[in-house]
VOGU-3710 file (C-alpha; in Angstrom, 3 decimals, decimal comma):
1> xxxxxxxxxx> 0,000/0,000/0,000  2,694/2,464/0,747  4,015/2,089/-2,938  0,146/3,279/-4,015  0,949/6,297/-1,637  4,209/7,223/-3,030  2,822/7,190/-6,738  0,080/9,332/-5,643  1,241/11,816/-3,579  3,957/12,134/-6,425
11> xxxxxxxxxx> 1,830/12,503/-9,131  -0,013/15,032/-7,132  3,130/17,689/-7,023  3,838/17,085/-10,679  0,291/17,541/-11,178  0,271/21,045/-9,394  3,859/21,892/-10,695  2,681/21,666/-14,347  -0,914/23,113/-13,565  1,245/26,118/-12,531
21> xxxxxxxxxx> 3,129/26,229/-15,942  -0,112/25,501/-18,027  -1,240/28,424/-17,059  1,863/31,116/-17,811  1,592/32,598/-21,100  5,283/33,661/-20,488  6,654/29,912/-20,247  4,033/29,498/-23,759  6,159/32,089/-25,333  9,591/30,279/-25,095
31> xxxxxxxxxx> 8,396/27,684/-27,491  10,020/28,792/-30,764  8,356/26,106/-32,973  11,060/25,991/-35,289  12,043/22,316/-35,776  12,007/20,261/-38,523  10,257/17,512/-36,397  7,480/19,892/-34,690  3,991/18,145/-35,071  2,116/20,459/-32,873
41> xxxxxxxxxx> 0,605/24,141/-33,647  0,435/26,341/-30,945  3,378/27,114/-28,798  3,467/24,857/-25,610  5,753/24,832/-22,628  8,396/22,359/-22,728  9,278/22,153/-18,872  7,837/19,314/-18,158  11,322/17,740/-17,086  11,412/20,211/-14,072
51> xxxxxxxxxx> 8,388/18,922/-12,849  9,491/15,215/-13,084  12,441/16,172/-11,034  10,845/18,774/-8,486  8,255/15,834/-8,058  10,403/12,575/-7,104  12,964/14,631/-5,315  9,955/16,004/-2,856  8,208/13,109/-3,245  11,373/10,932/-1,984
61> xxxxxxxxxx> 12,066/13,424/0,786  8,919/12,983/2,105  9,029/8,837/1,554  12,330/8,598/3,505  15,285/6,766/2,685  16,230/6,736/-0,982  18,727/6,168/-3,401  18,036/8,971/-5,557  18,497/11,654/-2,584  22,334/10,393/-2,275
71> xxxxxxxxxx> 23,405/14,123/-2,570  25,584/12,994/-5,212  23,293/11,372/-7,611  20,876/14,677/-6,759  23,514/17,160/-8,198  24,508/14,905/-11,550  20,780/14,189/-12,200  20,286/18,164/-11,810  23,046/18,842/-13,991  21,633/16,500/-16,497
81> xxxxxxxxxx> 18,191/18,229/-16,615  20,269/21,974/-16,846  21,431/21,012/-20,131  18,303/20,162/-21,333  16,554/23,190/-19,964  19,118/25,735/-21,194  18,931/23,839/-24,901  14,827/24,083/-24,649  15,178/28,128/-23,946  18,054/29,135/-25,823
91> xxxxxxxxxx> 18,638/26,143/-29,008  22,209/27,379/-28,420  24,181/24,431/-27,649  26,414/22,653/-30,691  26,002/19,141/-30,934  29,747/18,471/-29,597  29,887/20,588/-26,420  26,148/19,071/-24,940  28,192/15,383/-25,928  31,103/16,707/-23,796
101> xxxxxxxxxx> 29,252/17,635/-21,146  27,006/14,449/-20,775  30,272/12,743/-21,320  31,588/14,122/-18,250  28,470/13,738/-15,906  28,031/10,159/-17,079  31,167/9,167/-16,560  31,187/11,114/-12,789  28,355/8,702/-12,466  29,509/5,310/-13,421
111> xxxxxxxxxx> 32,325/5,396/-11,687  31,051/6,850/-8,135  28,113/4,044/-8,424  30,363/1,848/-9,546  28,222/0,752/-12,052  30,199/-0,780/-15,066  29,435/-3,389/-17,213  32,105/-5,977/-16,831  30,282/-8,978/-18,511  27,625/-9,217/-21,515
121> xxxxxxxxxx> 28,361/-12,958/-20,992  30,139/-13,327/-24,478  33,595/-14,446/-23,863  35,158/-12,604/-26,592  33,951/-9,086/-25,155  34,087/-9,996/-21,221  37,756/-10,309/-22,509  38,224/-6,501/-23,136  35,731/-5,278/-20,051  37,471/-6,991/-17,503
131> xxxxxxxxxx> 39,759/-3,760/-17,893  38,174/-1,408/-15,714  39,059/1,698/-18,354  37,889/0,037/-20,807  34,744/-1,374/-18,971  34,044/2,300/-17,851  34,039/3,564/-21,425  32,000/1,051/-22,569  29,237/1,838/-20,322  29,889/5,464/-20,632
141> xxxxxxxxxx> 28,957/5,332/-24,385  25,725/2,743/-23,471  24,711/5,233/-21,496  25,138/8,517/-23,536  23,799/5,986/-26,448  20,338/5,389/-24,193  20,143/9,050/-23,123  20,132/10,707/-26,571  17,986/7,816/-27,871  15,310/8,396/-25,197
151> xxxxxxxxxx> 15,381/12,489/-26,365  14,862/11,147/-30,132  11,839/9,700/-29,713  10,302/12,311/-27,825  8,013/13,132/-31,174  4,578/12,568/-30,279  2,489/13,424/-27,368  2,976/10,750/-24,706  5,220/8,393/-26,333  8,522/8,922/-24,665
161> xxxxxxxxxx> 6,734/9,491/-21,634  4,593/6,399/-22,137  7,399/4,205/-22,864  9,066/5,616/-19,702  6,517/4,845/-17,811  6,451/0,967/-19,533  9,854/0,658/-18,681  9,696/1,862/-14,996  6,785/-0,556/-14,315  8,341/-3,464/-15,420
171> xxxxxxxxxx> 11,830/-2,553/-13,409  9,147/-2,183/-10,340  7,824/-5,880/-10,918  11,567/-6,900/-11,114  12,639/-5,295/-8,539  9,522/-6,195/-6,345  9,688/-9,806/-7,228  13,870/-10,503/-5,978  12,689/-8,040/-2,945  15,556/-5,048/-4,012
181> xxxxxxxxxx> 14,332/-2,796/-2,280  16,108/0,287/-3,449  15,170/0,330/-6,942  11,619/-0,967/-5,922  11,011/2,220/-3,069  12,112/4,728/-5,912  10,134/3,411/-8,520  6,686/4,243/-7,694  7,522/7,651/-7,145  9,318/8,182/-10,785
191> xxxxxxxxxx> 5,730/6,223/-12,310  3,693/8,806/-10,234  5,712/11,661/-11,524  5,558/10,829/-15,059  1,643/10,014/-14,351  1,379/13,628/-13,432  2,777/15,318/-16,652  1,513/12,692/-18,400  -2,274/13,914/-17,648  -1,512/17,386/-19,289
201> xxxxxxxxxx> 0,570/16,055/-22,230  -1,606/13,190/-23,549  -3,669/13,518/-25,061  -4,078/17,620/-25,260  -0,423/18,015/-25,586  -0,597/21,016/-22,660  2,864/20,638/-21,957  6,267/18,616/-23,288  8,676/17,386/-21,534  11,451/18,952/-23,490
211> xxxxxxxxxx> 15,189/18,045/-23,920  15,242/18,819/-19,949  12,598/16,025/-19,539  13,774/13,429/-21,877  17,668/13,552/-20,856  16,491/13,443/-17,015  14,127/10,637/-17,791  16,819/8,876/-19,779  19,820/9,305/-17,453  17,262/7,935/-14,876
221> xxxxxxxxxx> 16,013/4,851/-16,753  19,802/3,676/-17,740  21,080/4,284/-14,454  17,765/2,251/-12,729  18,853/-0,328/-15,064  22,377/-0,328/-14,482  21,734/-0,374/-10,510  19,050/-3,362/-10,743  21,262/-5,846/-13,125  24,916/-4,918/-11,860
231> xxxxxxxxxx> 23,888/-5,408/-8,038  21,421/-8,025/-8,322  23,420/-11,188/-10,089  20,218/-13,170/-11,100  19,105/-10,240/-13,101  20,807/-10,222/-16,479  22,081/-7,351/-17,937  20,452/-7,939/-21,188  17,268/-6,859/-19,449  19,046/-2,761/-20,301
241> xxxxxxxxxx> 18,713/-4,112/-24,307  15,365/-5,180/-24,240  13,490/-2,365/-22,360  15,551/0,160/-23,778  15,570/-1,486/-27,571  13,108/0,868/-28,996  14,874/4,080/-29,094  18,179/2,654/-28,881  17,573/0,446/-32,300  15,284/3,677/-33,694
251> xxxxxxxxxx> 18,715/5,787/-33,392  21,483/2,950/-34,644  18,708/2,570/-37,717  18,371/6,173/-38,514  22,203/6,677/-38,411  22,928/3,946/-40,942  19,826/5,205/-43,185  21,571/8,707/-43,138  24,599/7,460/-43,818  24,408/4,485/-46,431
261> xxxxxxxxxx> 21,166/4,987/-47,975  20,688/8,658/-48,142  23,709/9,511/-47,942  23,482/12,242/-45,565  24,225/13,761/-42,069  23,250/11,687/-39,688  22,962/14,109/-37,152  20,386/16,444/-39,458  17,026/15,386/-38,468  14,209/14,559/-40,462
271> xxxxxxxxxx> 10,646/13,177/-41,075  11,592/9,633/-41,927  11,479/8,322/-38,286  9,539/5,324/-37,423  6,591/7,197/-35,762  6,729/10,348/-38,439  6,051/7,503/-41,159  3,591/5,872/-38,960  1,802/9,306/-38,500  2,021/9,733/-42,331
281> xxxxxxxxxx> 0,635/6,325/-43,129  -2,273/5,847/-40,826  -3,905/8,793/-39,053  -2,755/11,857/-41,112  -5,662/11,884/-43,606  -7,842/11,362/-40,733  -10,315/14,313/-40,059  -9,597/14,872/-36,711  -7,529/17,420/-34,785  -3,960/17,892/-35,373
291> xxxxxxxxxx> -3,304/17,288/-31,727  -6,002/13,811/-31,557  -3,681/12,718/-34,483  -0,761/13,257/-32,572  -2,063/11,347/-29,846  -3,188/8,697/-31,641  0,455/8,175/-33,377  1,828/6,655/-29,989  -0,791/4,433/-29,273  0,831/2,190/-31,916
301> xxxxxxxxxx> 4,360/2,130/-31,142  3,905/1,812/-26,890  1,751/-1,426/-27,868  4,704/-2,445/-30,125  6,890/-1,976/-27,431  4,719/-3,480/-24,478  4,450/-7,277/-26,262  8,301/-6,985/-26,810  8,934/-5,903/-23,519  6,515/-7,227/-20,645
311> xxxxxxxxxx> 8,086/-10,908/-21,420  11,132/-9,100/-19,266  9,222/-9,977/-16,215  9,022/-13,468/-16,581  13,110/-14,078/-18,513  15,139/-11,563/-16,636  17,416/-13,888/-15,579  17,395/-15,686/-18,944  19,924/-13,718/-21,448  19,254/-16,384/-24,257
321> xxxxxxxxxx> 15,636/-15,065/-24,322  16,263/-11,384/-23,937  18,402/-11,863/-26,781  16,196/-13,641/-29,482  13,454/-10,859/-28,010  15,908/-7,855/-29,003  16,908/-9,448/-32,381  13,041/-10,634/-33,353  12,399/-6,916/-32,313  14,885/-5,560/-34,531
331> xxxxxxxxxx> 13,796/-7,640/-37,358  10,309/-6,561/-36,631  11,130/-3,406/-36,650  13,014/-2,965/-40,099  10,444/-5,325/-41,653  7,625/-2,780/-40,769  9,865/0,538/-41,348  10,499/-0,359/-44,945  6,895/-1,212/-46,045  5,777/2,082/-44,082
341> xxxxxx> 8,752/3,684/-45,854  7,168/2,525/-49,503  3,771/3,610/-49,157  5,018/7,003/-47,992  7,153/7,896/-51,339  4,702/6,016/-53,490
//
């Protein structure tokens, strides 16, 4: 029952946090609506990332003992969300320095949690991370890997925050089930902070998340991972691949598209993402609302991702499984991208 407590009384702050913005026309006016990838029309605040964070850090305080108030882990996650905030009011950063600077708080992080990866039980790389510098780097660039993913498919209204909340559920079952308590005391109270944004951004997209939300919620879904698998040795650490295959395979595919088959930048965004092409295929002609259509886009794409993902609950201990499930995802995935790809330039 107290894990029903902590969701709601965490939801509730997010809830009033974001009422708060909703209502500032000033906070409305920072949204430049300038991207390539915008599929919204009037300008929306895109703090929701400050309320996640205001949310679980009050909402923890008031729970008790925590992980996530180690002071430490407080200021990196903080510094994490400042990057995105200052890159959702100003869109001055270059590419390189935010890299650099994620580099560096990652890295702070894996190494004062002690949280490398020193086995993806395949003898001929548990070879090379039994070096810790090597081991460290390796995780660094999983983690900056998962982080940016996470921001790339923040498209649509509710699906990065949906799949967020998918993928902290099923780390509370986990967690709940081998009795680790502190990944399993946080957990409700990151579900009922994403549960309160999530009621203004889907389905009237009131408010986004922003870069600030999506780099916080992605630094905070690797490192839940990281901290469940590496302590706990009958959780394997393929469970990270699985829940986190989605935007992680979404970004590796739209790199190698950019690169080999349109033989681009990949680092120049476009339209040709997996839920753009969905959007374009089965609910833009639709005479409905921009923002319903929106909505609707997700819907699609989180049930995609919830059949590939729940079996985690019963196989995360069993890396053979979590493996086939990543590659039969990945070959889903392709499969399905290519005929949507088709219909849209025919």
């Amino acid at each position: 029952m107290k894990f029903l407590y902590a969701t709601i009384y965490s939801a509730a702050i997010s809830w009033f946090i974001i009422f708060l913005f909703s209502r500032s026309s000033t906070l409305r006016s920072l949204d430049k609506h300038n991207n390539l990838q915008d599929f919204h029309l009037d300008p929306t605040p895109r703090f929701g990332g400050i309320a996640i964070f205001a949310s679980i850090f009050l909402a923890v305080f008031v729970n008790g003992e925590s992980e996530f108030i180690e002071p430490r882990l407080f200021v990196l996650s903080f510094l994490i969300l400042a990057l995105g905030l200052f890159e959702d009011i100003f869109s001055v950063i270059k590419p390189i320095y935010r890299f650099i600077f994620l580099a560096v708080v990652v890295t702070i992080t894996v190494i004062h949690f002690e949280l490398e990866i020193t086995s993806l039980e395949v003898d001929a790389i548990d070879f090379f991370l039994k070096f810790d510098t090597l081991s460290i780097l390796f995780t660094v660039f999983v983690v900056l890997g998962a982080i940016n993913a996470v921001n790339i498919i923040d498209g649509f209204n509710g699906l990065m925050l949906g799949y967020s909340l998918l993928v902290f559920s099923i780390l509370f079952f986990i967690s709940s089930e081998i009795g680790f308590e502190p990944i399993s005391t946080n957990l409700p109270i990151y579900i009922g902070a994403i549960l309160g944004v999530l009621f203004f951004n889907y389905p009237r997209g009131k408010i986004f998340s922003g870069d600030c939300g999506s780099y916080f919620l992605g630094f905070l879904l690797t490192y839940s991972i990281l901290y469940l698998s590496i302590r706990n040795h009958n959780v394997s650490i393929w469970i990270g691949v699985l829940l986190l295959i989605y935007p992680l395979y979404e970004t590796l595919f739209s790199i190698f598209r950019k690169l080999f088959i349109r033989k681009k930048d990949p680092m120049r965004p476009d339209k040709l993402h997996l839920h753009m092409l969905i959007y374009h295929k089965y609910f833009r002609m639709l005479k409905l609302s921009t923002v319903t259509k929106n909505s609707l886009t997700s819907l699609p794409i989180l049930l995609i991702c919830t059949i590939f993902s729940v079996p985690v609950i019963f196989f995360y201990n069993n890396s053979k499984v979590l493996v086939f499930l990543s590659v039969l995802f990945m070959i889903f995935y392709t499969t399905f991208y290519f005929y949507l790809l088709r219909r849209r330039l025919h």
